[in-house]
N, C-alpha and C positions, 0 to 999 in steps of 0.2 A: 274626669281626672285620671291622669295614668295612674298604674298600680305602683310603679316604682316609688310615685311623688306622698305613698303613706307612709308614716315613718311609727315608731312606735309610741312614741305621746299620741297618736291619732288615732288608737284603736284601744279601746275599752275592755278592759280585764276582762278574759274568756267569752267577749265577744264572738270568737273564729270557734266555728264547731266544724265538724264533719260534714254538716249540711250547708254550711257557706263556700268551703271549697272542691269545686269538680277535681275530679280525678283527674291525678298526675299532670296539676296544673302548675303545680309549685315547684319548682327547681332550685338549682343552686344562684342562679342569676335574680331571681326574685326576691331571694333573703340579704340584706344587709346582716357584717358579718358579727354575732352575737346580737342578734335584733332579736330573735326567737326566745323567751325566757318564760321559764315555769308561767308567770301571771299571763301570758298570752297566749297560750296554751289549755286547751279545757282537759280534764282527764280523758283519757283515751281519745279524744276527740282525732287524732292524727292516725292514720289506719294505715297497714300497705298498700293501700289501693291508691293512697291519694300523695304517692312519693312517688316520684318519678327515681327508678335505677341511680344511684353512688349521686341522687341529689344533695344527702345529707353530707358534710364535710366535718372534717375536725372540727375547723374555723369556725362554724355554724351554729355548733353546742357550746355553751356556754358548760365551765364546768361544775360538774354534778347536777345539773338543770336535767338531763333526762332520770326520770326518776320510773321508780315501777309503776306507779299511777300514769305516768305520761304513756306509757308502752301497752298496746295491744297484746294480748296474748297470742304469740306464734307470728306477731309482726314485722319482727325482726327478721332477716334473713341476709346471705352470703351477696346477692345481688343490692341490697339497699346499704353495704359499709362500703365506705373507700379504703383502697388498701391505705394502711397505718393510721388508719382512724381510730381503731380502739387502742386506748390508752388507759392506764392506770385507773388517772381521774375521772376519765369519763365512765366507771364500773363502777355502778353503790352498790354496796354489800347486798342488798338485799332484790338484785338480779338473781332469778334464778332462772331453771328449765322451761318453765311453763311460759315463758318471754318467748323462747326460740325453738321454731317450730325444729322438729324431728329433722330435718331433711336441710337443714340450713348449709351445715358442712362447713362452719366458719375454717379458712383457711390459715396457712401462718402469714401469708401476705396481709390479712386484714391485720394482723395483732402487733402492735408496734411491742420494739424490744424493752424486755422488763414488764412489760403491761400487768403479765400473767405473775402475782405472788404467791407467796405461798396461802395468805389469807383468802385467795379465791379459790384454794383447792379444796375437794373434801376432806376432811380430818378423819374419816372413820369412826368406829364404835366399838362398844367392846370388844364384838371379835373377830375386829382386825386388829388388835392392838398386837404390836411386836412382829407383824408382817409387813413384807414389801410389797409392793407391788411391780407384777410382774408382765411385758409384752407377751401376746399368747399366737404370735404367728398370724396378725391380719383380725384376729377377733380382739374382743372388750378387754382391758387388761382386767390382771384379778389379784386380789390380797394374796399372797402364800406364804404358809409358814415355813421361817429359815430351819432346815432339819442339823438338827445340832450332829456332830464328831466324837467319837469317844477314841481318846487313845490310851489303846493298854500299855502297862507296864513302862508309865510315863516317866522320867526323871532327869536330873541334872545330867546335859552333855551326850544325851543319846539320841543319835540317828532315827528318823523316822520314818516307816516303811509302812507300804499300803498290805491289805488282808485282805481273804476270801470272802468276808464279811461288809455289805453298805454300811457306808458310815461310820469307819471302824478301821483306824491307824495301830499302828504296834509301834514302843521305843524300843526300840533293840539293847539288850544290855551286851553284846558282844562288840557293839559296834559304837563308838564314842568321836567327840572332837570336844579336846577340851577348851580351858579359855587362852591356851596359849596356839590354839591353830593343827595340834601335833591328831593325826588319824591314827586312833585304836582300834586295831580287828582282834579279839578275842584278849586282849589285855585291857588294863584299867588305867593304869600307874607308864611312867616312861622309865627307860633304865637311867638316861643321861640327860643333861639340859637340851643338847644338842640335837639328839632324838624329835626328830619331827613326824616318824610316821612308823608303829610299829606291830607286826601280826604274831599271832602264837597259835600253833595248829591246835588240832582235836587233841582231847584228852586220851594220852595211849597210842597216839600215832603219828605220822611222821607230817612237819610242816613244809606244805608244798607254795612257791610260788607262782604261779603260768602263765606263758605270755603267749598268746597263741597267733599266729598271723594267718593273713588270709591266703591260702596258697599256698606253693611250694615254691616261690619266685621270691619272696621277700625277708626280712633281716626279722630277729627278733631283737630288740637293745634296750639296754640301761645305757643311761647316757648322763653326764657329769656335767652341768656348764657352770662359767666366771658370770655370775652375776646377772644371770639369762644372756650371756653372750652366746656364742659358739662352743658345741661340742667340746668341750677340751679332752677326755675323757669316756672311751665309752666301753661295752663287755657286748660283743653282736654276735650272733649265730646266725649263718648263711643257711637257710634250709635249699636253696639249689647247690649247695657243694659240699652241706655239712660238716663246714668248718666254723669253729669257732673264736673268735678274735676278741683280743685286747690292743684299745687302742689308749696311747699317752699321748703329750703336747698335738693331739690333732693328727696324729700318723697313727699306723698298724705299725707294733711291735713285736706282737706274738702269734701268732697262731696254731690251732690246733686242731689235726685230722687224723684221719686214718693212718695215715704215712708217719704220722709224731709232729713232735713239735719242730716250728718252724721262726725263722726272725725276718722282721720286716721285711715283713708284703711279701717274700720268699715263698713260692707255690713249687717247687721242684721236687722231687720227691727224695731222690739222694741225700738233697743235705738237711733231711727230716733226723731228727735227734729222737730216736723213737724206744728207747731201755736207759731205764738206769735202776740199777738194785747193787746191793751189800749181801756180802755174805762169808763162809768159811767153807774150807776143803781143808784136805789130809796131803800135805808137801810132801812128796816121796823121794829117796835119795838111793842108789843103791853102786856098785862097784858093776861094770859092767859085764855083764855075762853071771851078775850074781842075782840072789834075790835082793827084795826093798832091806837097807838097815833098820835094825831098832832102833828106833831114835827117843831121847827124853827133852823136854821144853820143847813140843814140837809147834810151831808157829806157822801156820793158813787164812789169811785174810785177803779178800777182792773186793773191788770195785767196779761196777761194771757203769760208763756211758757212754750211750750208744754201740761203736765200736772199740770204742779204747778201754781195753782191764787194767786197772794198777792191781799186782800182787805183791804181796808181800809173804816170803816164806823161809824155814828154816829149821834147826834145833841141833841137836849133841847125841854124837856119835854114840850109840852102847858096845858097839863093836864092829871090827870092819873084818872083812877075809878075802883070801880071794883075787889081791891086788898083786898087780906086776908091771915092768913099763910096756906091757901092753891095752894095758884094761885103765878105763875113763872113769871117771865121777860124772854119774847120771843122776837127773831126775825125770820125775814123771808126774803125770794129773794135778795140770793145772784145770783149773776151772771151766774154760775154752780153749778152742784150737786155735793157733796163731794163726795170721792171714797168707793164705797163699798166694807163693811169689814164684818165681822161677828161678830164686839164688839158692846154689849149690852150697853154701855156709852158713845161712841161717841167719838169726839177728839177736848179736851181740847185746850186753846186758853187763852192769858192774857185777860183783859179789863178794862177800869177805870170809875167808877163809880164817881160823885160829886155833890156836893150840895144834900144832900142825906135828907130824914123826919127824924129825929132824935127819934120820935116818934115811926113811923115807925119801925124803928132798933130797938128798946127795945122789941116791940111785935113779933117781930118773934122768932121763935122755937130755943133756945139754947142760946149762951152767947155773947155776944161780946168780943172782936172784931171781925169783920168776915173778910174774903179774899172773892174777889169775881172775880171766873173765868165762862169764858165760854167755852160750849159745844154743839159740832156742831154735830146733828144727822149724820148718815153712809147713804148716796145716799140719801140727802134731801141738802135741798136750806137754812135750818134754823134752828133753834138749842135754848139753853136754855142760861140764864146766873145766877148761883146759888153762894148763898154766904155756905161758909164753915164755919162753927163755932168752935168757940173756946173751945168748952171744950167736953169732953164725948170723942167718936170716930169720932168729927169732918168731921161726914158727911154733906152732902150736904144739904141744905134746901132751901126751896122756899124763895125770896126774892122780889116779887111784894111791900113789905109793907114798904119799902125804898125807894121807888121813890113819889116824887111831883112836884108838877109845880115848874121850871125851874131846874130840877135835869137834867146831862145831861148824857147823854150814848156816849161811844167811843171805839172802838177795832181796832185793824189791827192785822191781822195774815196769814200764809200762807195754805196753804191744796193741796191737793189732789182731780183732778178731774178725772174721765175717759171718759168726756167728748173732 
């Protein structure tokens, strides 16, 4: 009778021992599939020697039918599973090491997915409890204790920064973010809603900002943008030209170098705007060929930008002497020297005369009425002030013989210095 033609109603509970069949005579083609079950099987009766390599199949085992009684100790091995043959089910709990020899090397190809739960893993004992376990680079893994953190000076809202110290963070209390988003460096509190990020220097010294770039080729900036659009706005320092720039609507406006100040995008040096100051001086008046008058309500005021002075100067006669139709109404020390020019007449200038010698006026050269302007020498500090006469060619003529005590002198006008 063929072997095929036995089926299992034909073979007598634990009939099949070890001694009935030769080695590695049983294969996969021999077994009908779930025919092998516990009652047909004697304990241990089935050895490695008498399984022919990946004979055994999933199909084959009935599940939970191999049990620890059916399994030889160390009979199991890498060579006798099919890959995805172990499964879940086919693992009773009560497999354990002494089944599978040292050397087996079960791989992940034999282990069908999921197979492996957690119930099949070790649980540990007390002192692993509260460890992980850890890969050790190619050797055994090992339980290790999680080493705990300590942070100093822990609190609401503060930055946290690493120590010279394992295991061991710092809260910084100088350095905060609170719950609205807003970064505090040495402050606690914001001044305004609006305030989103704000620093306060060392106690006693000066609060520095610094932007440092890399090189001597690149920009330093603060930069303004619409809503993370484009620059609209920005404050840049050029360290290759050492200028410093303000820029609006997306242009340069301003800038600012060694030369002064400059307007859009403007790099020339000339039309650098480089002085402005306020200040006072002593307006001096005197009859020509005389000394300065004494003067009372005496009035010296300037302004200085760049190249243009505005002065304003004046006050009331104490006394005049001295005066004849040869001699002029002078003044002297202004502020700066006018700009020099090459005009033989100087540069004209309103002023107002009052309280004038009536006498005076009639004796001088020409007719009345006169107009009386002033004129400022080219690269001098002082200048003349002549009345114009009324009739002829209405040139200029000497006017000392129109001032007297409490006659008073007043001018403002602008100039030119190259000072």
């Amino acid at each position: 009778m063929a072997l095929t033609q036995i089926s299992t109603a034909g073979v007598k509970d634990d009939a099949v021992t070890t001694a009935k069949i030769a080695d590695l005579v049983v294969t996969v083609n021999e077994l009908a599939a779930t025919s092998v079950t516990n009652a047909k099987v004697a304990t241990d009766a089935i050895g490695a020697g008498n399984l022919q390599s990946n004979a055994v199949e999933t199909a084959k085992i009935l599940n939970a039918n191999v049990t620890t009684d059916k399994i030889a100790n160390g009979a199991v091995t890498t060579a006798k599973i099919a890959d995805d043959a172990v499964t879940g089910v086919k693992i009773a709990s009560e497999i354990d090491n002494s089944h599978i020899t040292s050397s087996a090397n079960i791989a992940g190809s034999k282990l069908a997915d999921n197979s492996v739960t957690l119930a099949k893993l070790t649980h540990g004992d007390g002192s692993s409890d509260g460890k992980f376990l850890r890969a050790n680079n190619g050797a055994d893994p090992s339980f290790e204790t999680v080493t705990s953190t300590t942070i100093n000076g822990n609190a609401d809202n503060r930055v946290i920064t690493g120590s010279g110290s394992a295991n061991t963070l710092n809260g910084e209390s100088n350095v905060t973010i609170n719950s609205d988003g807003d970064l505090l460096v040495g402050r606690t509190t914001t001044i305004d809603t609006s305030e989103c990020f704000g620093i306060k220097g060392p106690n006693g010294d000066h609060a520095t900002f610094g932007i440092t770039t890399d090189g001597t080729t690149n920009f330093g900036i603060i930069a303004f943008n619409d809503n993370d659009a484009n620059f609209r706005g920005q404050i840049r320092y050029s360290h290759s030209s050492d200028v410093m720039q303000f820029h609006t609507a997306g242009s340069e406006r301003i800038n600012l170098s060694a030369d002064g100040l400059k307007f859009n995008g403007d790099t020339a040096a000339a039309n650098a705007l480089d002085d402005y100051e306020e200040g006072t001086y002593t307006a001096h008046f005197n009859v020509e060929g005389q000394s300065n008058m004494s003067m009372s309500g005496r009035v010296g005021l300037y302004v200085k930008v760049g190249q243009m002075v505005t002065v304003m100067g004046g006050g009331t006669c104490s006394g005049v002497g001295g005066a004849n139709t040869g001699t002029a109404i002078q003044f002297t020390n202004l502020p700066f020297p006018a700009h020099n020019t090459s005009s033989g007449f100087g540069h004209p200038f309103p002023v107002k005369l009052y309280n004038l010698d009536s006498s005076g006026l009639s004796n001088m050269s020409g007719s009345q009425p006169y107009s009386f302007l002033g004129r400022l020498f080219t690269d001098n500090t002082g200048g003349r002030i002549e009345g114009e006469k009324a009739d002829g060619a209405q040139n200029a003529v000497n006017s000392a013989l129109c001032l007297s005590s409490n006659s008073e002198i007043q001018y403002m006008f602008t100039y030119r210095t190259d000072a």
